[in-house]
C-alpha positions in Angstrom: -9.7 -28.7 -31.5 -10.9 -25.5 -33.3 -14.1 -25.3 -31.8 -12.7 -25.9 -28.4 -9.9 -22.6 -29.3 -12.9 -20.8 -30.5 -15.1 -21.7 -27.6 -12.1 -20.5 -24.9 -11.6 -17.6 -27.3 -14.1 -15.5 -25.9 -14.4 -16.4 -22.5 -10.1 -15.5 -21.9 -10.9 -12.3 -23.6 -13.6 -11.2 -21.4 -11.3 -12.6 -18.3 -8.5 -10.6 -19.8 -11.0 -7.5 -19.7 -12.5 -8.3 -16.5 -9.4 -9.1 -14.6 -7.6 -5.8 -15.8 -10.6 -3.4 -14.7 -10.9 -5.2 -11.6 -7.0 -4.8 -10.7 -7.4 -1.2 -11.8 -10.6 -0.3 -9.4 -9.0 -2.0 -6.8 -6.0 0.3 -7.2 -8.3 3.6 -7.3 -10.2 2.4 -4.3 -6.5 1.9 -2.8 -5.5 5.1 -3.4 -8.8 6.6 -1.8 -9.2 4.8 1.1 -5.6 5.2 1.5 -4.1 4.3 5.4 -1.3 6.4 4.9 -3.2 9.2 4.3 -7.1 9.3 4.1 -7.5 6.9 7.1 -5.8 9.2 10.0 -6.6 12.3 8.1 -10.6 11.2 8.7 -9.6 9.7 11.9 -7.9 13.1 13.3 -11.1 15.1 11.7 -13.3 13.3 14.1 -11.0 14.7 16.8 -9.3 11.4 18.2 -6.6 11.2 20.0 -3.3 12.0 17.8 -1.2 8.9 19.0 -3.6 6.6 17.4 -3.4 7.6 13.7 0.0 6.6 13.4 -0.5 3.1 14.5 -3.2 2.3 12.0 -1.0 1.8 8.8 1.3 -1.2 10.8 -2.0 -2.5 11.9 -2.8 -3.0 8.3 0.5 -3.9 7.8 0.6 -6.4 10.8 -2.4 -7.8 9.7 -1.8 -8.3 5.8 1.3 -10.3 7.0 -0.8 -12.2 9.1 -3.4 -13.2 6.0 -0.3 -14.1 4.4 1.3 -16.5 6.3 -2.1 -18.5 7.2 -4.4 -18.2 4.8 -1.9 -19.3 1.8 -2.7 -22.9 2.4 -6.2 -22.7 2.0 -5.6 -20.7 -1.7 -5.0 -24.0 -3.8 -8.4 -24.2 -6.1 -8.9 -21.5 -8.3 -12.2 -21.5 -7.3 -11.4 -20.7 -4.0 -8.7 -17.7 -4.7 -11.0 -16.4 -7.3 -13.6 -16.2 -3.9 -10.2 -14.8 -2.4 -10.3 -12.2 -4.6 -13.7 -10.5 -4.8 -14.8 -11.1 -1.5 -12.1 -9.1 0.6 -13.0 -6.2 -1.9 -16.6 -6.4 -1.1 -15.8 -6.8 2.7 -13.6 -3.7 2.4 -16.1 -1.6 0.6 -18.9 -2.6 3.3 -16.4 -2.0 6.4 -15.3 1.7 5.0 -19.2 2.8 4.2 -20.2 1.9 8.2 -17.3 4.1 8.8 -18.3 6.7 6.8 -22.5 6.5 8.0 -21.4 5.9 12.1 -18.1 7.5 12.8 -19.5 10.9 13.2 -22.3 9.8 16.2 -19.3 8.0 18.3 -17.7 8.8 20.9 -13.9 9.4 21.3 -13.2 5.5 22.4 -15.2 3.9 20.2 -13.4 6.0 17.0 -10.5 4.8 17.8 -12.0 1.1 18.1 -13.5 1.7 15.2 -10.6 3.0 13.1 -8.2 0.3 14.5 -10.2 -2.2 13.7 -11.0 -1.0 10.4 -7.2 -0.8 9.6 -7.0 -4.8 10.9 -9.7 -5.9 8.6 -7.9 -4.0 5.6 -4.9 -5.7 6.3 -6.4 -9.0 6.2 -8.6 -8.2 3.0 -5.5 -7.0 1.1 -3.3 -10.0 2.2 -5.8 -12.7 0.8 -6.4 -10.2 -2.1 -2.7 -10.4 -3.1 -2.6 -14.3 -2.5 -5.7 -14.7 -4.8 -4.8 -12.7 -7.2 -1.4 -13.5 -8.2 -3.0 -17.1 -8.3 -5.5 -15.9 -11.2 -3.2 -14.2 -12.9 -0.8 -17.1 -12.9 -3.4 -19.1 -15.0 -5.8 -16.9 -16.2 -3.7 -14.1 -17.4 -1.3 -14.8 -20.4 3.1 -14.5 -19.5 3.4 -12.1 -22.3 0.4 -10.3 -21.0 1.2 -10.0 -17.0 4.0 -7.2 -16.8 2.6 -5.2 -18.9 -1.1 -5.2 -17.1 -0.2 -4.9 -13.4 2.2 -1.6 -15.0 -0.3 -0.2 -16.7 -3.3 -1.0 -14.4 -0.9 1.5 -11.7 -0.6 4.1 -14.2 -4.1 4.1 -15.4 -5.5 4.0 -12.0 -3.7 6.8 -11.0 -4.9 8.7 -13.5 -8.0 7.9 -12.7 -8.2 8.6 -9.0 -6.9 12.1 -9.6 -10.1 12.7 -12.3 -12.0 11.2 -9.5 -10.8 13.5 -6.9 -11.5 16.6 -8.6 -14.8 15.5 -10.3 -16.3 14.8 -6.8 -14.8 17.2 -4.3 -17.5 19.5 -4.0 -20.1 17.0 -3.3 -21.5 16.3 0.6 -19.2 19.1 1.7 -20.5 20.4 5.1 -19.8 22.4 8.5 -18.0 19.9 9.7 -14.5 18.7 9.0 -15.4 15.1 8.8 -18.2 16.7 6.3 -16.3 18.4 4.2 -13.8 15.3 3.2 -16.2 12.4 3.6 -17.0 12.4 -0.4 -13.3 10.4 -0.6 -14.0 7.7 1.5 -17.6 7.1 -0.5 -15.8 7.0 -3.8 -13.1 4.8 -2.4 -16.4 2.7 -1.2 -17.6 2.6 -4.2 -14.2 1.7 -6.3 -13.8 -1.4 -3.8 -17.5 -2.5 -4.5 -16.8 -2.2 -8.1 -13.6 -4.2 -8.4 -15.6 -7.0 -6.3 -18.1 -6.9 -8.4 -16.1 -7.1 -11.6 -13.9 -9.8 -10.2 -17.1 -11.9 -9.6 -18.0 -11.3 -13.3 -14.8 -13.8 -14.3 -15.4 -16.8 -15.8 -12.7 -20.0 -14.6 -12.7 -22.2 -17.9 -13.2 -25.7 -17.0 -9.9 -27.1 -16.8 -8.8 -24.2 -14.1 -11.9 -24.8 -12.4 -10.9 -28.9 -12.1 -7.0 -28.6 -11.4 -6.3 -27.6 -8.2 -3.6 -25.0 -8.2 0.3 -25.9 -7.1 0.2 -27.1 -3.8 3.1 -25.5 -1.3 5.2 -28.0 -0.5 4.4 -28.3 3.1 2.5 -26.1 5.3 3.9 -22.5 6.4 4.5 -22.5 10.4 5.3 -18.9 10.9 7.7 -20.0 13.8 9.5 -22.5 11.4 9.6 -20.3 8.5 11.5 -17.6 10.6 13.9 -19.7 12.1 14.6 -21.1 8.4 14.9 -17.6 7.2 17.5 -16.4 10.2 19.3 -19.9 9.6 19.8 -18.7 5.7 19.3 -15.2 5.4 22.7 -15.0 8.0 24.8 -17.1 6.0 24.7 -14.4 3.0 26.7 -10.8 4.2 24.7 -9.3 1.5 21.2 -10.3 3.0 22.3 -9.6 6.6 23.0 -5.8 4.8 20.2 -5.9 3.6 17.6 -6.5 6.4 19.4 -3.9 8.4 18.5 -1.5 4.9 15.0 -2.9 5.2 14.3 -2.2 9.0 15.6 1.5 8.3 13.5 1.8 5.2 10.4 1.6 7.6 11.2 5.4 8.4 10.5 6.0 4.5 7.6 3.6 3.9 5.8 4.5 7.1 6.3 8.4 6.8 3.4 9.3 5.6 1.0 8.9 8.1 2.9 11.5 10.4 2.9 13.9 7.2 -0.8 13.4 7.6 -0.7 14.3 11.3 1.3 17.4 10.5 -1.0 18.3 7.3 -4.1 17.9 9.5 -2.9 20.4 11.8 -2.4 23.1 9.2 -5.4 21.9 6.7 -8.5 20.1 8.4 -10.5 22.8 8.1 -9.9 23.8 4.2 -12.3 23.2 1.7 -11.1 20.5 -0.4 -7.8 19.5 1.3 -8.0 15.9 1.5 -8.9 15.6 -2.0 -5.7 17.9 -2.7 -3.7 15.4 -0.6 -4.7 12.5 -2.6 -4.3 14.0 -5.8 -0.4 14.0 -4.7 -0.2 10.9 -3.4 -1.9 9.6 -6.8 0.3 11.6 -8.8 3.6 10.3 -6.9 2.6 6.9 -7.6 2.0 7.9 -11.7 5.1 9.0 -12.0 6.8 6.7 -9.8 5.1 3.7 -11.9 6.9 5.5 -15.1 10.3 6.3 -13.3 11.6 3.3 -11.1 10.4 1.3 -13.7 12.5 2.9 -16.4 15.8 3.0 -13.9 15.3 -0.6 -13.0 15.1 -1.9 -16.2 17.9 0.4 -17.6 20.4 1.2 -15.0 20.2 -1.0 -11.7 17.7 -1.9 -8.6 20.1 -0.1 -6.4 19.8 3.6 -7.3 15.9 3.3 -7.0 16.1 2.5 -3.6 18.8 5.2 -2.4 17.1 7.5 -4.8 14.1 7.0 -3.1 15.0 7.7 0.4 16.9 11.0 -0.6 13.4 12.3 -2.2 11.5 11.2 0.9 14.4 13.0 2.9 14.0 16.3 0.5 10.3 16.0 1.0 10.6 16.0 4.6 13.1 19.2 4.5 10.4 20.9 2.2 8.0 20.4 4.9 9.7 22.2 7.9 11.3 24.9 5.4 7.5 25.6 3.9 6.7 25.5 7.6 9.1 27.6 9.4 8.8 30.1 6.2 4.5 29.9 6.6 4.1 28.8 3.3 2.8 25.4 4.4 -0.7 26.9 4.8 -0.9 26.6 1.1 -2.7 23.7 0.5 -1.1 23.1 -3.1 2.3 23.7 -1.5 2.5 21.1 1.1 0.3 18.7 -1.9 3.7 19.2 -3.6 5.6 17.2 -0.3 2.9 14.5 -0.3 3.7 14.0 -3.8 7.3 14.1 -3.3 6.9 11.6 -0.3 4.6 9.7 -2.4 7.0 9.7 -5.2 10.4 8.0 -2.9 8.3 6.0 -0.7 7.4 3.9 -4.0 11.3 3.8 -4.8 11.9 2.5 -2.2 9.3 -0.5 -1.8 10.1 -1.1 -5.6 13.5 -1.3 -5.2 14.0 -3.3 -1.8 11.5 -5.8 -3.9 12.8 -6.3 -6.7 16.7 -6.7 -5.3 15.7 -9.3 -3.0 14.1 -11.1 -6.0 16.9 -10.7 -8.0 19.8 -11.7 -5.0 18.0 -14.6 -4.1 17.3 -18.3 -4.9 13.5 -19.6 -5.7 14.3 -22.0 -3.3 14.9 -19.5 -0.3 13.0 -16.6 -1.6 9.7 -16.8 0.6 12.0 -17.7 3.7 13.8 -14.7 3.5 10.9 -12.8 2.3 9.0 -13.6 5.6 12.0 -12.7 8.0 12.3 -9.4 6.1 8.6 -8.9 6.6 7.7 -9.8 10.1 10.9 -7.8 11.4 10.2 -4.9 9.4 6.5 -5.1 10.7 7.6 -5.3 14.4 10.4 -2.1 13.7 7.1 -0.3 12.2 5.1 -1.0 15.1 7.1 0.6 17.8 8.4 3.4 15.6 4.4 4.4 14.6 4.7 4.2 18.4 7.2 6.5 19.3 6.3 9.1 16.5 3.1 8.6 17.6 3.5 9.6 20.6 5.9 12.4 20.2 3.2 14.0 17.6 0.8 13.9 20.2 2.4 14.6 23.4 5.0 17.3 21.6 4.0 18.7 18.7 3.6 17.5 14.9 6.5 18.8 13.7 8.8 16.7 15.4 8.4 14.0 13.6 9.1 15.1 10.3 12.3 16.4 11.7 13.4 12.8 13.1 12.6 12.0 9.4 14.7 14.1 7.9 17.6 12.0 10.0 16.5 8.8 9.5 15.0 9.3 5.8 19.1 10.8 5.1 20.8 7.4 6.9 18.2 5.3 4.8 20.0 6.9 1.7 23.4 5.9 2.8 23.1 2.8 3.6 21.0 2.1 0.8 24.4 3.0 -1.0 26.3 0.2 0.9 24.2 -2.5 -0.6 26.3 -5.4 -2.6 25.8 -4.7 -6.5 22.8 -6.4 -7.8 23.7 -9.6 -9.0 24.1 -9.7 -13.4 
């Protein structure tokens, strides 16, 4: 029995190690090949239509839900989700360099093609990503262990992007504005190939290479699973407050990409922007990783998420102040509203995730988790839509004031949500 501890020893160990660094690469690639931000900000420096870069974070969302829902089935080896795992990140990584080498001799149709279906196949990669790897860290990754990893793997990697940003942004810069902020898709590229890489590197011990993983129950049908959902999710007044809180937190956790519109307006052309813009975003996420956590744990799920809207709603006041004032041509200045935006945006998917865990039963969790989803998605769609097209037939600054409105009525009904359950 010894020699079999001693022989496993190792090998958990270096899963333990391998896991971590793959989780936290992953994360940095995340960060840099960002569809909030770096994906319309490259897409608009190719000179696409505007309309278009708002709908490419719900594609990505669309599709992830998609992966979800029908791919979840085929997940029960380990084998087969540790494949689930390494392989989207390597499909990811190859899909994002043949954006960066060809985007730049297209012509206006075929970017937007190109970037749209980009956005689908990172939806679906990060869907079967997130079903693979809560799998492997279900068996491979000790209980104790689990928390404490995926927290620190968001703070690390956060850290980490920023050094990133700032150690590469002077390389590749060129004439062009596509040019000059190319260098963060590449390392994003490369952060994605690495994770794969690393992820391939884990070693399945023999027992979780012979026992299939738990089976579901019975197979999801999307249309079944949403009827279910409606069926239960209406019975409870508390849940039926709470989708209508979730459908109007789309105006906080799809923001961003019409921040990016606006930004791209002022900042396309300045050396170094992008990278700026990222460091923001990254830094956001840091401290949002530190703070939600710290008010979840200590006070209640509830003030993260109405917290989080009013930030997103300040950062959207910030940016028509700076603008009307002119100080939105600083580059660091309208960072400081990415971060802001980056900063409640992560409130608020923390929070409307963990009180939906923490309302409901095990038993009617991924029911109400799917209704929540898919009618959240479908909201997102036709507001990108709508913002989209305001942005492009208007001007870029409407949006952002249409945030300020919505981001503000986020906040308050956020406040009318039933009291966490003790």
């Amino acid at each position: 029995m010894a020699d079999t501890y001693s022989q496993k020893q190792p090998s958990e160990g270096r899963n333990y190690f391998l896991i971590f660094w793959s989780g936290a690469l992953a994360t940095i690639g995340g960060q840099l090949i960002n569809p909030n931000l770096v994906l319309p900000f490259l897409y608009l420096a190719l000179g696409a239509p505007t309309f278009f870069a708002g709908m490419l974070l719900p594609f990505v969302t669309g599709s992830r839900l998609v992966a979800e829902i029908f791919v979840a089935p085929f997940i029960n080896r380990a084998t087969r989700a540790k494949l689930a795992v390494y392989a989207p990140n390597l499909l990811t990584a190859a899909v994002l360099a043949a954006v960066a080498l060809f985007s730049t001799k297209l012509p206006g149709v075929m970017i937007v093609l190109l970037f749209l279906t980009t956005a689908m196949v990172l939806g679906l990669c990060q869907g079967i990503t997130s079903l693979g790897t809560s799998q492997i860290y279900g068996i491979s990754v000790p209980e104790a262990k689990r928390n404490r990893m995926v927290f620190a793997q968001a703070t690390i990697s956060g850290v980490l992007a920023i050094i990133v940003v700032l150690i590469t942004r002077d390389l590749l810069s060129g004439d062009q504005p596509m040019q000059r902020h190319i260098v963060v898709l590449w390392c994003g590229v490369i952060a994605m190939f690495a994770a794969g890489v690393a992820f391939a590197g884990v070693r399945l011990l023999e027992d979780e290479q012979r026992a299939p993983l738990p089976e579901p129950k019975k197979k999801p049908k999307p249309l079944t699973e949403l009827a279910t959902g409606f069926k239960t999710g209406m019975a409870y007044p508390w849940y039926r407050k709470f989708l209508s809180a979730r459908l109007i937190f789309v105006s906080v956790e799809l923001a961003m990409p019409f921040y990016t519109i606006h930004a791209a307006t002022l900042h396309m052309g300045t050396k170094h922007s992008l990278s700026y813009f990222v460091i923001g975003a990254s830094l956001g996420m840091v401290i949002g990783s530190l703070l939600w956590g710290w008010l979840s744990d200590r006070v209640s799920v509830k003030p993260v998420m109405w917290l989080g809207c009013m930030i997103a709603a300040i950062s959207a006041l910030m940016a028509l102040g700076f603008t009307f004032l002119g100080y939105a041509q600083n580059v660091w200045v309208y960072a400081l509203v990415i971060l802001l935006l980056s900063l409640g945006g992560n409130g608020v998917t923390y929070g409307r995730y963990l009180y939906l865990i923490q309302m409901s039963v095990e038993k009617e969790r991924p029911y109400l988790v799917a209704l929540g989803d898919v009618s959240a998605g479908l909201v997102g769609i036709v507001f990108a839509a709508i913002l989209g097209a305001v942005a492009h037939l208007h001007d870029p600054i409407t949006p952002i004031v249409v945030l300020v409105v919505l981001n503000t009525i986020a906040m308050l009904y956020a406040f009318r949500l039933p009291p966490v359950k003790s």
